[in-house]
N, C-alpha and C positions, 0 to 999 in steps of 0.2 A: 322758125329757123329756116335759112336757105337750103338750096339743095346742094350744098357742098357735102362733102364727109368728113366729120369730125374724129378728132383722138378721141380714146377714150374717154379721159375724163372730161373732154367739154360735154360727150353725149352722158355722163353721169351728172354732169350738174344742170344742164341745159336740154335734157328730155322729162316735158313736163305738159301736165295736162292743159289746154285752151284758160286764158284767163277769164272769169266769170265777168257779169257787170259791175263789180264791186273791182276790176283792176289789180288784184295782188300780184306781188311778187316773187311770193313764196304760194306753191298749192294749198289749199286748204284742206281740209280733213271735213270730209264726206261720211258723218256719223246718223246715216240713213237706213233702216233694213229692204225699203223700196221704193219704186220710182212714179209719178204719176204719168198719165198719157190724156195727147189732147184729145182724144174723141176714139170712139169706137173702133174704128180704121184704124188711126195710128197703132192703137192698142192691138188690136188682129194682126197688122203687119211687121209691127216688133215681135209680137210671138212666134209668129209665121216665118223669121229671123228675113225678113225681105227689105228691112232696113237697120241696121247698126245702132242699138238701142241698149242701156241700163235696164233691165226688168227687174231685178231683185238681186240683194250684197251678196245671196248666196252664189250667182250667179257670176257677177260681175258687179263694179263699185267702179267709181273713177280712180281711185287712191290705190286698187289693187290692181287697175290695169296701166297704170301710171310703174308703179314696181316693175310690173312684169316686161313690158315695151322696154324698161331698161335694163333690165337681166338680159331680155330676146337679144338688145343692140351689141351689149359688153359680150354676149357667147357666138353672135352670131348665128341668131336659131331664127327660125319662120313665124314662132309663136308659142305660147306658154301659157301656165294657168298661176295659181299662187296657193299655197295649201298653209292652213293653221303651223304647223311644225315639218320639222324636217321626214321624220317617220311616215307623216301621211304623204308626203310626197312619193318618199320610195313605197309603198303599198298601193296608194291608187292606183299609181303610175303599174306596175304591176297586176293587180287586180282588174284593171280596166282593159290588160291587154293582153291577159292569158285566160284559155280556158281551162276547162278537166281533161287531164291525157298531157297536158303541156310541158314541157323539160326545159330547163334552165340551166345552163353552164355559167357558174360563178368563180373568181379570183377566192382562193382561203380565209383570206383575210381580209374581214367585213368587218363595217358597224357589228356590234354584238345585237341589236334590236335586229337588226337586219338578217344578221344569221337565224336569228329564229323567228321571225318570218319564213325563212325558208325550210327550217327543219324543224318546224312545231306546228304550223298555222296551215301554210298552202299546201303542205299533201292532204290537211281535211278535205281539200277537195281536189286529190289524185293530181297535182303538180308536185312533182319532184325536181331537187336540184341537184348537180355533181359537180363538186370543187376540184380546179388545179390549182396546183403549189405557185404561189406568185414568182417564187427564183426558176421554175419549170415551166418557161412560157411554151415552149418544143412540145408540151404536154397537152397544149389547149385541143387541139381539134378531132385527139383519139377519145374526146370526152361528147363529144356532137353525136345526138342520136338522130333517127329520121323525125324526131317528133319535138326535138328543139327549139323553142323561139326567142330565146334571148340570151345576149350573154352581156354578164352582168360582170360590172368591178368599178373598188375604188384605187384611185392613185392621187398621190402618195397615199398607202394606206395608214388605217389606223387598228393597232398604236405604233405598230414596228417602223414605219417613216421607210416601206420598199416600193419600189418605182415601176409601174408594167408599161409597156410599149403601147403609148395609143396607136402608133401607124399599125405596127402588129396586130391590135386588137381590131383595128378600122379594116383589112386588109380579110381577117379571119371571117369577119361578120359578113363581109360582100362578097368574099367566096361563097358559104353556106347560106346565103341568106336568111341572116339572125338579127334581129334585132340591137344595135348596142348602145347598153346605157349604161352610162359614168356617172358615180356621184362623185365630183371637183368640186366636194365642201371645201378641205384640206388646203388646196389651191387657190380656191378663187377666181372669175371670168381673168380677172385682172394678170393672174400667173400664167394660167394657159386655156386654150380653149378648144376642150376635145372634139368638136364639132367639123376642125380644119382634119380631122386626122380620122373622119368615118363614124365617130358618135352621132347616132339618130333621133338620142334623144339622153338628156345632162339632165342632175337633177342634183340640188344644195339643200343643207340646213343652214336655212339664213340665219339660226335662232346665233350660229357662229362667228366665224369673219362680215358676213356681211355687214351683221350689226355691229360686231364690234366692241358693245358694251356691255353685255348680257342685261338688256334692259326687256327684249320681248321675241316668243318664240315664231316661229314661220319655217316654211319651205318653199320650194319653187322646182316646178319640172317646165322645159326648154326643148326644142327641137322642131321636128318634121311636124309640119302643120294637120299632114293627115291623122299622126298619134295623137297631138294633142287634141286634134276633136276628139278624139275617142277618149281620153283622157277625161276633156271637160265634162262632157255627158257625162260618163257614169260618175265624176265628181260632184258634180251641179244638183244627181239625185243623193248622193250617201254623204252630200251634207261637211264634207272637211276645210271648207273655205277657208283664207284667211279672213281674220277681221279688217277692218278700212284700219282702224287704230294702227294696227300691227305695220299694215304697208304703209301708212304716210310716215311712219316712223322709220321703215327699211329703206323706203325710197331716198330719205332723208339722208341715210348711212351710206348712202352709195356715193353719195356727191364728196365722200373723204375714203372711198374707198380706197384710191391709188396711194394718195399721203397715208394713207396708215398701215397699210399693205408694207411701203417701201421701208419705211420703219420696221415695223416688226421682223421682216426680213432682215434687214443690217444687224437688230439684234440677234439677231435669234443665230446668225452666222457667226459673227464675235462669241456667244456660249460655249454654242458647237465646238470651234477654234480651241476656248478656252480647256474642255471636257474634255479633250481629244487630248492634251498632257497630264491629265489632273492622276496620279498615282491607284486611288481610290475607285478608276472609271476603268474598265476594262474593254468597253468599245463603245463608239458613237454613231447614227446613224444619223445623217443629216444630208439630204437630196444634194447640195453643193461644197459637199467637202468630197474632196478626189477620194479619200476612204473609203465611198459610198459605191456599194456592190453594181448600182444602177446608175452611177455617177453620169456616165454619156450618155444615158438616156435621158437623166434629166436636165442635161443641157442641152439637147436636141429640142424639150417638148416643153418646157418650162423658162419663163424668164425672168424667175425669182427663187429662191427654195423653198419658201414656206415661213409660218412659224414656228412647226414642230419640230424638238429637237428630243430625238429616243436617245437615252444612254442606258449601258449597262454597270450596275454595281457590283464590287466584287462581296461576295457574302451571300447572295441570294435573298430571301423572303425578310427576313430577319432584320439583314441591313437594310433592303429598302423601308422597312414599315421604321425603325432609329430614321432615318433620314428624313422621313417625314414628320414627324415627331421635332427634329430639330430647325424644322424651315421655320423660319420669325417673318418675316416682311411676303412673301409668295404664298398664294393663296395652295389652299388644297380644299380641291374642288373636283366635281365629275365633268365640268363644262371645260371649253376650249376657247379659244379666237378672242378673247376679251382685252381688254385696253390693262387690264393685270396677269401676270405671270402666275401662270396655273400648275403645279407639281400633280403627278399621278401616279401610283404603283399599281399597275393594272394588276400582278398577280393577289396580291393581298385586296382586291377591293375590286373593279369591275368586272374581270373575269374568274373572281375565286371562285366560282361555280365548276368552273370546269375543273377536267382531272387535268396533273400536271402533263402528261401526252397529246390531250386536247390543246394546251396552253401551244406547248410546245411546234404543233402544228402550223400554228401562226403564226410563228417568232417570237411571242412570248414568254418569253424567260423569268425565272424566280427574281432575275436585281432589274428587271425593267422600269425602268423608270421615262415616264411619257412628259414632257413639259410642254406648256403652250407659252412662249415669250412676249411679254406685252409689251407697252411702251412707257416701262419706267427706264430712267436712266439705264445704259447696260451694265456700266459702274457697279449699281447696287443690286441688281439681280446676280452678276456674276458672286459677287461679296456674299449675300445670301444663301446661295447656292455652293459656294467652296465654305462655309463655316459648317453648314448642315454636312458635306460628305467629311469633313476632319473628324 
């Protein structure tokens, strides 16, 4: 490629590894666990990292730095690693760059794996976290202790679909000097790219939008070149790589990332639209419907809405678990971002663990209902979706 700058999707379809002597067109798949060296020297000076070398997949792979080069390009980050699934992304990434004594300021409303990370796992070793209320951003900075190093959040969250202020967030972190990282699963490079607005370091589950089809899991952490060395190292030892499989298959996904992204979004807007009159829905949450509490923020930071679309049921627990029960063609499923329309009742099913005040906490309500809109006709999702609430 020349040295012009490309849109986005040429550098999704058009960043790609050196072609072999075999001339392909498409990369191949690098199903190696290690690499040979010509001689002694070579081999010292690849370890000795004095020259830009393959050592080992745990390491590095063509097919996973080929991924990664195109997540870095679409986020606008320095450099990146690629992790087996989304989880180990946000834990290394974490565990590589806190020690004991460490504080963590998080948005409420997390991944649920991710919540307990932070309130089951990392106080075993004396890291604590303190959550603000995502509608209480005024809230953030009386939560900063002197022993702070990160502040952590996702937007749009999941499942409630509320909007936090990256400039805000970017803004907070380089006053206190904190740490900030964003997981922009939900979004996508392609929707927005927290990196222009103060995030030091973005971190995905690919296993989601990026792929697209729910066909294989991964994750990806992105940013400041100096974290992710620290990153790589202590990943490179504890082992959470991704496979080459995984990434010639995500790098694959990236090159329809904007075409499916753009879709999903149109639908998922039409829904929204749709749920927003439906007698049976008693409120919508959808990043680009003016309804939306964070509505100008997400047109400030966002160039798409998403594909999640949270409603609420009038009934509570009851009616959402009938509703589910009457979806015919919409899958029900724990996963997201797929190429089919996914219904979820977080109360009855991912967070029934908690107590109803816990739920509450997060926006989770008894008739919540979480959809991920795929790219079937919108025709028959809508159809699907209004026979199940009648």
């Amino acid at each position: 490629m020349s040295d012009r700058s490309y849109k986005f999707e040429t550098e999704a379809v058009r960043t790609q590894l050196e072609r072999s002597q075999f001339s392909e067109h498409s990369t191949p798949l690098y199903l190696t666990s290690s690499f040979v060296f010509d001689d002694a020297e070579d081999m010292r000076a690849s370890f000795a990292e004095e020259k830009s070398k393959n050592l080992y997949s745990r390491f590095s792979n063509p097919n996973t730095s080929e991924f990664v080069e195109k997540i870095c390009k679409m986020e606008g980050a320095e450099a990146g690693y690629a992790f087996a699934t989304g989880m180990a992304a946000v834990y290394n990434t974490l565990a590589a760059l806190l020690s004991a004594g460490d504080h963590i300021v998080s948005a409420s409303s997390v991944f649920g794996s991710t919540h307990s990370l932070f309130k089951k796992y990392l106080p075993k070793w004396n890291i604590e976290t303190s959550y603000f209320k995502v509608n209480e951003p005024e809230t953030i900075e009386s939560f900063i202790q002197p022993n702070t190093k990160i502040l952590y959040a996702e937007t749009p969250t999941n499942p409630a679909i509320d909007i936090l202020d990256l400039e805000l967030l970017g803004n907070i972190a380089k006053k206190h000097d904190l740490i900030l990282v964003i997981d922009n699963c939900f979004a996508t490079p392609y929707i927005q790219n927290p990196i222009k607005y103060g995030a030091d370091l973005v971190v995905h589950s690919a296993t989601k939008l990026i792929d697209g089809q729910g066909r294989v899991l991964g994750g990806v952490a992105v940013g400041r070149a100096d974290l992710i060395r620290e990153i790589y190292l202590f990943s490179r030892n504890t082992g959470p790589a991704m496979s080459p499989f995984n990434a010639w298959v995500l790098s694959k996904s990236l090159e329809t990332l904007s075409v499916r992204i753009e879709k999903h979004c149109e639908n998922a807007l039409k829904v929204a639209q749709f749920l927003e009159g439906h007698p049976a829905v008693s409120s919508v949450k959808y990043p680009f419907l003016p309804s939306h509490p964070q509505y100008k923020t997400a047109m400030k930071q966002m160039k798409l809405g998403g594909n999640i679309v949270a409603f609420e049921i009038k009934g509570g627990i009851e009616t959402g678990r009938a509703f589910l029960n009457k979806i015919k063609m919409c899958s029900l499923s724990a996963n997201l971002g797929d190429t089919r329309t996914i219904v979820t009742h977080p109360a009855s099913t991912t967070h029934s663990k908690l107590s109803e005040d816990e739920r509450l906490a997060v926006s989770i309500t008894d008739g919540l209902v979480r959809t991920s809109i795929g790219l079937e006709h919108v025709d028959d999702i809508i159809y699907d979706i209004n026979q199940a609430l009648s």
